[in-house]
DRENBATOR-364902 format. One record per residue: z, y, x of N, C-alpha, C in turn. Coordinates in steps of 0.02 Angstrom, whole numbers, padded with zeros to 5 digits, always signed. Each point is the difference from the previous one (the first is absolute). Last residue first. Layout:
N
ZYXZYXZYX
...
//
This chain:
251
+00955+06451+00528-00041+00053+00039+00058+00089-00049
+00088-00258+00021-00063+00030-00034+00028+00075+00018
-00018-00243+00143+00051+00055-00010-00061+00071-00051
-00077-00212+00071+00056-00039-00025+00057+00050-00022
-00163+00057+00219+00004-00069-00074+00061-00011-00016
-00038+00248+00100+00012-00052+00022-00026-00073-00037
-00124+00230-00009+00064-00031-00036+00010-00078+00020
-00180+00173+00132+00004-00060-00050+00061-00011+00005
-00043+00253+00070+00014-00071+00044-00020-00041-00072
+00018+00272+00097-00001-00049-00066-00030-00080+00039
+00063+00294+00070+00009-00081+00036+00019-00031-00076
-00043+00271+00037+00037-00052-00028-00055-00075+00032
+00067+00258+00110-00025-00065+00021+00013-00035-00080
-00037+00271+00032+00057-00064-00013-00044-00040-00005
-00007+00281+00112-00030-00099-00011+00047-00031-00036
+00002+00243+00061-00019-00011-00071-00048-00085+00014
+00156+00095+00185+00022+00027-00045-00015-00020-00071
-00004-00213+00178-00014+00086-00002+00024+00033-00063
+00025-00189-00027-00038-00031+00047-00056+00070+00000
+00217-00157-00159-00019+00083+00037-00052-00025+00061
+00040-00195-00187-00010+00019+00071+00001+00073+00014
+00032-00229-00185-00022+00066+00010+00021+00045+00059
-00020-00292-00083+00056+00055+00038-00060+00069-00036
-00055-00195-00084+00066-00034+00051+00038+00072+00002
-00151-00072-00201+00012+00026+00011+00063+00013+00058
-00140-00218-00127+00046+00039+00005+00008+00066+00065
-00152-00210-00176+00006+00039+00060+00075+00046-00008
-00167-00213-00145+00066+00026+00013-00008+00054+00094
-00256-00073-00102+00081-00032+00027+00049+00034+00004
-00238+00002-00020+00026+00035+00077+00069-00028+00002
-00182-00036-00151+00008-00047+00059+00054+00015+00037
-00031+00147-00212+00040-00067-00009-00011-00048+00079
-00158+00196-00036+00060+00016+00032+00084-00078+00005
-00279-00026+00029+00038+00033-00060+00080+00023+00016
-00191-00079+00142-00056+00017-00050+00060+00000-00055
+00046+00052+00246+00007-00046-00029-00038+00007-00079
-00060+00110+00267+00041+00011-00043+00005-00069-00049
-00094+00129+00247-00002-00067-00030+00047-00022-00048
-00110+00264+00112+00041-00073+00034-00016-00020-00090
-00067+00217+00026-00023-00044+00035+00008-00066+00001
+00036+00232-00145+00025-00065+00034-00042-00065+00025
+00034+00266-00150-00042-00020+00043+00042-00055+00034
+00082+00033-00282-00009+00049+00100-00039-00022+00050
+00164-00022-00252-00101+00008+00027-00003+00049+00055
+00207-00134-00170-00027+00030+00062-00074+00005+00017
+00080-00060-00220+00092+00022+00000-00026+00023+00081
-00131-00029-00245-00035+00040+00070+00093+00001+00042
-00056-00033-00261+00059-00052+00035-00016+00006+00073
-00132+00135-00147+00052+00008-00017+00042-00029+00023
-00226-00045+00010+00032+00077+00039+00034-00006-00020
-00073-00189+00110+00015+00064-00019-00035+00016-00091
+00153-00186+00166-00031+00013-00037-00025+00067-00029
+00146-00094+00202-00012-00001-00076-00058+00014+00000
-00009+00057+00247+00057-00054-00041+00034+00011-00067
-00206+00038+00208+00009+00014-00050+00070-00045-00046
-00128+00099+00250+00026-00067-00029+00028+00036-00066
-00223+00055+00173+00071+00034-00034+00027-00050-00055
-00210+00048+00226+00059-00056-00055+00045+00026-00034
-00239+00146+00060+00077+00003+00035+00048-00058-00037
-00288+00075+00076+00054-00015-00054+00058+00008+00032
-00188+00088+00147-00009+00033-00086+00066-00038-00051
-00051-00104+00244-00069-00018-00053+00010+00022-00078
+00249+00003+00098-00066-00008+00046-00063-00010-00050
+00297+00038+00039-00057+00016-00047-00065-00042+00047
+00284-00002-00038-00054-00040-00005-00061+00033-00013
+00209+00169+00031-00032-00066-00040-00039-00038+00033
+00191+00128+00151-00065+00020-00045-00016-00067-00035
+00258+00034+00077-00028-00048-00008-00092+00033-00046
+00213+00099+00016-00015-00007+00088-00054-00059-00011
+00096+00101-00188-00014+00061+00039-00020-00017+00063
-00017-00126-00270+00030+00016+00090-00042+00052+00050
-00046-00053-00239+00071+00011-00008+00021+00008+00091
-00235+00081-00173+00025-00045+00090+00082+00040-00010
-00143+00061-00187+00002-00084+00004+00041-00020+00074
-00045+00211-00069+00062+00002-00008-00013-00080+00013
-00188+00128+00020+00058-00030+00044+00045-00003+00020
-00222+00016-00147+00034-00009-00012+00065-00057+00056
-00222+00097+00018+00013+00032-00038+00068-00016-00038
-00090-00124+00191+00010+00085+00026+00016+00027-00067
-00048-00214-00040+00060+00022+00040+00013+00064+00009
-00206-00047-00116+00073-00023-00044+00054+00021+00047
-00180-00029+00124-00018+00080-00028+00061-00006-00033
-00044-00213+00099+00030+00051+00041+00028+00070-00030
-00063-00211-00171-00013+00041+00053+00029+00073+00039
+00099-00261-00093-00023+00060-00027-00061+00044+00068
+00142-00285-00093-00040+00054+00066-00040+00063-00026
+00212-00197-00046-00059+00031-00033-00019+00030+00069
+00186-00195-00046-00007+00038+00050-00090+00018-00047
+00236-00089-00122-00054-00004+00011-00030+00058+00051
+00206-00124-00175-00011+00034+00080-00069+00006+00017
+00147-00044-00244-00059-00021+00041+00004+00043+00059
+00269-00044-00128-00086+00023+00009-00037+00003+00036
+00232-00097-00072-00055-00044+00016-00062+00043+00010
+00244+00043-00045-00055+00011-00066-00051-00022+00026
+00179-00035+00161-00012-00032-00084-00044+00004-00020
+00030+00157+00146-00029-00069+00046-00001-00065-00051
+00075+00221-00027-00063+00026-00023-00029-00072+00038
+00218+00020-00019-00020+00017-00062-00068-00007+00003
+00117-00014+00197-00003-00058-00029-00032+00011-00076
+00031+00192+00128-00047-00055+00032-00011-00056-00059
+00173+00146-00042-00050+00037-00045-00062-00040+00053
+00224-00066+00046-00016-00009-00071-00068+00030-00013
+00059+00052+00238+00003-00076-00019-00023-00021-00079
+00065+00235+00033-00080-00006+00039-00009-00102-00011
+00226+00093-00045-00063+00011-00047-00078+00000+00009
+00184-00070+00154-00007-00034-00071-00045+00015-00049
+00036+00122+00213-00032-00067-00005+00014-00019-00067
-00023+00258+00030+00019-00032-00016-00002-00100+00018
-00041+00299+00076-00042-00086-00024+00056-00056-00027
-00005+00260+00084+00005-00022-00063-00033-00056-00015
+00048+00160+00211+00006-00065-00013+00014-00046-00050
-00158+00216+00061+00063-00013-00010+00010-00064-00014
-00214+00117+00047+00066-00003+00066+00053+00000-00013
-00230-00148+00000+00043+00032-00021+00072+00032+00027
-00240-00144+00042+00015+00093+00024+00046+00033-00076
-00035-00279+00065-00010+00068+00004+00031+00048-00013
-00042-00262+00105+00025+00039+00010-00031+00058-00047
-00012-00285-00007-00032+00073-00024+00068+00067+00038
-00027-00321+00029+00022+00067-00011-00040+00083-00014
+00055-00308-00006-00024+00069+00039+00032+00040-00014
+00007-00298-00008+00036+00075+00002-00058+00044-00001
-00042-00218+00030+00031-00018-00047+00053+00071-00020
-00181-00019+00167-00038-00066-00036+00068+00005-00056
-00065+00251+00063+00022-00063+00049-00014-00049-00038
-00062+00268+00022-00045-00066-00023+00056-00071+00046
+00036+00300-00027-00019-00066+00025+00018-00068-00032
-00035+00313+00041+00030-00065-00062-00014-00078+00068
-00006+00318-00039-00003-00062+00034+00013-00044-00051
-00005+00197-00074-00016+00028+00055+00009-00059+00048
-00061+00068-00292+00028-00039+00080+00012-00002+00068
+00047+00156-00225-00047-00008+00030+00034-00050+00039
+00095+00012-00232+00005+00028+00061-00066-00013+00065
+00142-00103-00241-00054+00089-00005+00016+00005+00073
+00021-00265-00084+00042+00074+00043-00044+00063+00002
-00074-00191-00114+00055+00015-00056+00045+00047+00049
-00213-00110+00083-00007+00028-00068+00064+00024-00046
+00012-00094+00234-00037+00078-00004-00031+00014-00078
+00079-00231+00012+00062+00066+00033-00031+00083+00010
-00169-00191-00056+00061+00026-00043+00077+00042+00027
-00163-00064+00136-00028+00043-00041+00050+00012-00055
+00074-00165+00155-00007+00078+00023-00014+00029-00040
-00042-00211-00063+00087+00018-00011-00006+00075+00017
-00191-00136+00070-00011+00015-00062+00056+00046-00036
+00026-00093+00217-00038+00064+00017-00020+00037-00089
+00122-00224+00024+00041+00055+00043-00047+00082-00022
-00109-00202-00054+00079-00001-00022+00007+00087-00002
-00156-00073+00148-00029-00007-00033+00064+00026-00077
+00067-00106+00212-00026+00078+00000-00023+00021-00061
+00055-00231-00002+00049+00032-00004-00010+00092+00011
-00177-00161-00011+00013+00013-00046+00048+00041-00014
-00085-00052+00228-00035+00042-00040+00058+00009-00066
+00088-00188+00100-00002+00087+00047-00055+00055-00043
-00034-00220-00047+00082+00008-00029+00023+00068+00023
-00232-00081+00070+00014+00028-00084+00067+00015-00022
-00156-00010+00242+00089-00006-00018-00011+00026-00064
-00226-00034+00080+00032+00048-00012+00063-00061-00009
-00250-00047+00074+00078-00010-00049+00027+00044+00018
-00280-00058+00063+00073+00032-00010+00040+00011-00028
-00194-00149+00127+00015-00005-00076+00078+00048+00003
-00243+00002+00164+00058-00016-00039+00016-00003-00046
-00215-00014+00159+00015+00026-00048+00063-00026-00021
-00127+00119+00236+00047-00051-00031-00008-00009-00071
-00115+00164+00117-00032-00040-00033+00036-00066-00039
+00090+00130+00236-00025+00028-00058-00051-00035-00037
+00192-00120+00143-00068+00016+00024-00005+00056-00068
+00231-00063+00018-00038-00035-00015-00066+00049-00003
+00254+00022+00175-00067+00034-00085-00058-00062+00004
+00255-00069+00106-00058+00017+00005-00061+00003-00059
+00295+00062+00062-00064-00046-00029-00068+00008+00024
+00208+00109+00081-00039-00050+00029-00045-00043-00035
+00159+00112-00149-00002+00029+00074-00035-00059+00017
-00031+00017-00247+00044-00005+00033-00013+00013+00086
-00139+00128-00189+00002-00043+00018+00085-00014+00060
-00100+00183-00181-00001-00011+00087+00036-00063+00007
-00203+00134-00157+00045-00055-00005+00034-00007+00047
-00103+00220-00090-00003-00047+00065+00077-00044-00004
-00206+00189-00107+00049-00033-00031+00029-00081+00045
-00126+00260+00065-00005-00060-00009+00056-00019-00025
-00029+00227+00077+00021-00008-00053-00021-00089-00048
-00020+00130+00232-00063+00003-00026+00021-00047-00083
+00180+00051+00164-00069+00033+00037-00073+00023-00043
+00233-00107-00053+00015+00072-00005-00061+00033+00035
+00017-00229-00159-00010+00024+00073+00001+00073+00000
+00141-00163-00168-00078+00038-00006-00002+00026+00075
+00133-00220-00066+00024+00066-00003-00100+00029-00005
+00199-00225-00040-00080+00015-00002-00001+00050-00004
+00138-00232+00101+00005+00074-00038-00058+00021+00004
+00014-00207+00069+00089+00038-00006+00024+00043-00004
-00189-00218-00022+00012+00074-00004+00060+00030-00011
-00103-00250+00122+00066+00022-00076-00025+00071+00011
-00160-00209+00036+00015+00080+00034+00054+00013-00050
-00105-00279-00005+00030+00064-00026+00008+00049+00065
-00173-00221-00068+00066+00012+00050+00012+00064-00035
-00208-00114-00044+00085-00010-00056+00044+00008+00057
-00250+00026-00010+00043-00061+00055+00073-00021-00023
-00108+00227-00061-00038-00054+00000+00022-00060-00002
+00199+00167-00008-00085-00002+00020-00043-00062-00031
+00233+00156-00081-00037-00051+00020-00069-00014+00015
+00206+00205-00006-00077-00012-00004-00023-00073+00021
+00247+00134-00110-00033-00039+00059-00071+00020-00009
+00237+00164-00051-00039-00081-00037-00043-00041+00066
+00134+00267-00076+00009-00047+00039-00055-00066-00028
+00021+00287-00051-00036-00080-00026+00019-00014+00087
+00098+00237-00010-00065-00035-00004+00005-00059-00032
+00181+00190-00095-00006-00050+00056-00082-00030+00008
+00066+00234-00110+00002-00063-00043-00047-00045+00092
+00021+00239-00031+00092-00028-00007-00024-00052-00030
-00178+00096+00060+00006+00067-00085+00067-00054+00013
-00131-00156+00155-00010+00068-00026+00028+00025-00065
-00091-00242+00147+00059+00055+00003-00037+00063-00004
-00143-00194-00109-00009+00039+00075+00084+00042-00012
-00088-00233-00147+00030+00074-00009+00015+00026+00092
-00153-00212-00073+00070+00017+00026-00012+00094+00001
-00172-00176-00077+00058+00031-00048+00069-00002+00018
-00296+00039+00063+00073-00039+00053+00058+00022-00090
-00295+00011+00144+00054+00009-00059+00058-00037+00000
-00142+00006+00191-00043+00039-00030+00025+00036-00096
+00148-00037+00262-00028-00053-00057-00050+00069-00061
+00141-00012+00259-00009+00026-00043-00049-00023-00047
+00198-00044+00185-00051-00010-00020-00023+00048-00050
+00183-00013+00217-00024+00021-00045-00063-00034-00042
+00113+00033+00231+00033-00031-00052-00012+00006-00054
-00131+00184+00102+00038-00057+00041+00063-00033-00036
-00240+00036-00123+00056+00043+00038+00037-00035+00049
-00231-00069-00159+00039-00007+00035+00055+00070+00016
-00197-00120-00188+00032+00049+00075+00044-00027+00013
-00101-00105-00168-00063+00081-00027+00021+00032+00085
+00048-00256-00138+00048+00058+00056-00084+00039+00001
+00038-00098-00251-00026-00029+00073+00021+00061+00073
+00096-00154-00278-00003+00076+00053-00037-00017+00040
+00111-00083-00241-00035-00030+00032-00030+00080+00072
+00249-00024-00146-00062+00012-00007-00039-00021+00053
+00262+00012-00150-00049-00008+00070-00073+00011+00004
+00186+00061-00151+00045-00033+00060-00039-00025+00059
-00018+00197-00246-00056-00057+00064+00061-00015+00046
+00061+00154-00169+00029-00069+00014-00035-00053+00011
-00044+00237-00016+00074+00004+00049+00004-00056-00026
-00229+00132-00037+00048-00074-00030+00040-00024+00051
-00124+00190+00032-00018-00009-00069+00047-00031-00035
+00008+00041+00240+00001+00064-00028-00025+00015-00080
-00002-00188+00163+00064+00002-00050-00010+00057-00030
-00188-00066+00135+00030-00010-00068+00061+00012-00033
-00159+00111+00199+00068-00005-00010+00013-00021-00058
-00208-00020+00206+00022-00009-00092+00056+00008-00023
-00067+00091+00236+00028-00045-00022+00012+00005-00072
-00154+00087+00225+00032+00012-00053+00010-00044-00024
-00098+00068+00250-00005-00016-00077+00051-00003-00032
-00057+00197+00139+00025-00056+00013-00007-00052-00058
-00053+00276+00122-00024-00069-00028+00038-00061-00005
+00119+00215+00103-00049-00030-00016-00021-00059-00040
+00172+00239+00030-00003-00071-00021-00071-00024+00006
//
């Protein structure tokens, strides 16, 4: 990997910046890249940031997704096809899709809680705007939807604080039972590691695990949900698939 500049990653504090003031730092092909940005880069099963970049001049760039460069690990806005990149030095103004964020955001906060009440390692998952999902390494098919559904919604009532912390690396290594997925390495870099925190500790502590992505600051945002299907998916996989409770239909 070489040299490249680098991108302020705010959300990585505050998942409900919708926009922010930016200047282009690069380029890629189709691509921009901004000196700080609060579009979530695809990664860890949670979709890139859709939105725009208004210029100077007030014309708009729609962004149509936001991934990390597999060359030199840049944070790269990619822009609609045939657009044309704004000079480097540009300074923009970047939005983010908030109705899209928020719904991930939902969704991805919901996961943790599902891996907080299934004893099982993860061995996949994914990040949709109004569904996902967790696969694990169980090998009997003792899940239940209803009861997995009731015991979500229980802990989506009680309304508790969500909050993304940052420990050091050393903490990890010494303690790594914290990593629930098996295909997914943590977030690390510059010695810390993000790790999302949900209740209250120590005694109300309901997930604490290394997480990257863009969560809701209490569990009550997330909203009525329901438990769709459960899945064989190999000998010791089960798929469960959780979705937002229809409106109007209780959860």
């Amino acid at each position: 990997m070489t040299d490249a500049p680098t991108t302020e990653e705010l959300f990585r504090d505050d998942g409900y910046l919708d926009h922010c003031t930016a200047r282009v730092i690069g380029h890629a092909e189709g691509a921009v890249v901004l000196d700080r940005t609060v579009f979530y880069a695809q990664g860890g099963g949670q979709p890139g940031d859709s939105g725009r970049l208004v210029l100077p001049e007030g014309g708009e760039l729609a962004v149509v997704n936001t991934v990390t460069s597999r060359d030199d690990g840049r944070h790269l806005h990619l822009l609609a096809e045939g657009a044309a990149l704004p000079p480097v030095g540009t300074e923009v103004v970047a939005h983010i899709d908030w109705p899209r964020r928020h719904r991930l955001m939902r969704i991805h906060t919901c996961l943790h809680l599902l891996c907080a009440i299934v004893d099982g390692a993860v061995t996949g998952g994914s990040v949709g705007e109004g569904k996902g999902r967790l696969d694990f390494d169980i090998p009997e098919a003792s899940l239940d939807k209803d009861d997995l559904t009731a015991r979500l919604n229980a802990l989506i009532a009680a309304d508790h604080p969500v909050a993304p912390t940052w420990i050091e690396e050393a903490e990890l290594d010494a303690n790594p039972e914290m990593v629930r997925t098996m295909s997914v390495a943590p977030p690390r870099g510059a010695g810390r590691v993000r790790v999302l925190e949900i209740g209250a500790e120590p005694a109300a502590l309901i997930d604490r695990q290394p997480c990257g992505g863009t969560h809701v600051a209490r569990t009550g945002e997330i909203g009525p949900v329901v438990v769709t299907k459960i899945e064989k998916k190999g000998r010791q996989n089960r798929r469960v698939n959780v979705a937002f409770a229809p409106e109007g239909q209780p959860a």
